[in-house]
C-alpha positions as CSV (number, residue, x, y, z in Angstrom):
1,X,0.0,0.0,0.0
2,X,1.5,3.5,-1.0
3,X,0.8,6.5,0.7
4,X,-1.2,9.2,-0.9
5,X,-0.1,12.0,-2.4
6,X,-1.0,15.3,-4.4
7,X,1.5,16.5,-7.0
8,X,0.7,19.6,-8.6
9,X,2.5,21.3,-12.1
10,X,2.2,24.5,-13.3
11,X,2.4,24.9,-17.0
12,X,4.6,22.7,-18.4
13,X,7.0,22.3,-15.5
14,X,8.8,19.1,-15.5
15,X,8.8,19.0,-11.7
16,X,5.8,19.9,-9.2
17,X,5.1,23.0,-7.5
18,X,3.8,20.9,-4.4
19,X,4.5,17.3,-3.3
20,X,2.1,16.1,-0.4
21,X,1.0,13.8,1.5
22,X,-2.9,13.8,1.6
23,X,-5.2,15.2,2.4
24,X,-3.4,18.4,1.7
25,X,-4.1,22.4,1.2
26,X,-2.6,24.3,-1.7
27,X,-2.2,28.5,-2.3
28,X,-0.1,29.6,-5.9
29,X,1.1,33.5,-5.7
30,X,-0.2,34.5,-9.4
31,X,1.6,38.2,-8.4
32,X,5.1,35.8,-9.8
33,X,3.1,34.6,-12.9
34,X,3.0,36.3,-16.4
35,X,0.5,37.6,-17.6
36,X,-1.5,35.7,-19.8
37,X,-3.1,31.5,-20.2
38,X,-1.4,29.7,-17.7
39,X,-2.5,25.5,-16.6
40,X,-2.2,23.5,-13.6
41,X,-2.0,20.2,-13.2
42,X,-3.2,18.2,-10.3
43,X,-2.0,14.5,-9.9
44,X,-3.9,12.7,-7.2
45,X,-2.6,9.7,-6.2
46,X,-4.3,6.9,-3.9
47,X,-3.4,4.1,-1.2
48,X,-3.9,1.7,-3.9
49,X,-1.2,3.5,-6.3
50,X,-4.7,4.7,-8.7
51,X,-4.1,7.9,-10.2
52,X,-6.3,10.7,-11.0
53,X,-5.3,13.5,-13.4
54,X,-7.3,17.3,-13.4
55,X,-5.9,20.0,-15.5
56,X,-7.2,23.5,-14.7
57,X,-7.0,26.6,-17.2
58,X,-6.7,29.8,-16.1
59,X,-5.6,33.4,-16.8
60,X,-3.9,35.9,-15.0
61,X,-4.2,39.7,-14.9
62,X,-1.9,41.4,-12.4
63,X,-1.4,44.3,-14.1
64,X,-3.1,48.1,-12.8
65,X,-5.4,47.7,-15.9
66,X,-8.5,47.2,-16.1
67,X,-10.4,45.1,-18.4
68,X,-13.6,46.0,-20.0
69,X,-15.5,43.2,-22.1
């Protein structure tokens, strides 16, 4: 039996942003993030070694702007 973890990516980064043990709380700064469409990627793993995968769009917007649509 494995222990369960969360493992989360942003973008295409090759290693996680977070590495946990579950169950597990997560905050991301977006004030260090670009501008623009950025994607996270949460790996959930089980007890049993199952894995589930959810990938979450978003966008940021940090700048003093402000957007009209």
């Amino acid at each position: 039996m494995e222990h369960p973890r969360v493992r989360i990516y942003l973008d295409d980064q090759p290693q996680p942003i977070i590495d946990q043990a579950r169950p597990t709380e997560a905050a991301l700064d977006t004030s260090t993030l670009d501008d623009g469409p950025h994607h996270r990627t949460s790996r959930l793993q089980g007890e049993y070694g199952h894995e589930g995968i959810l990938v979450m769009r978003f966008q940021i917007h940090n700048g003093p702007d402000i957007i009209v649509a």
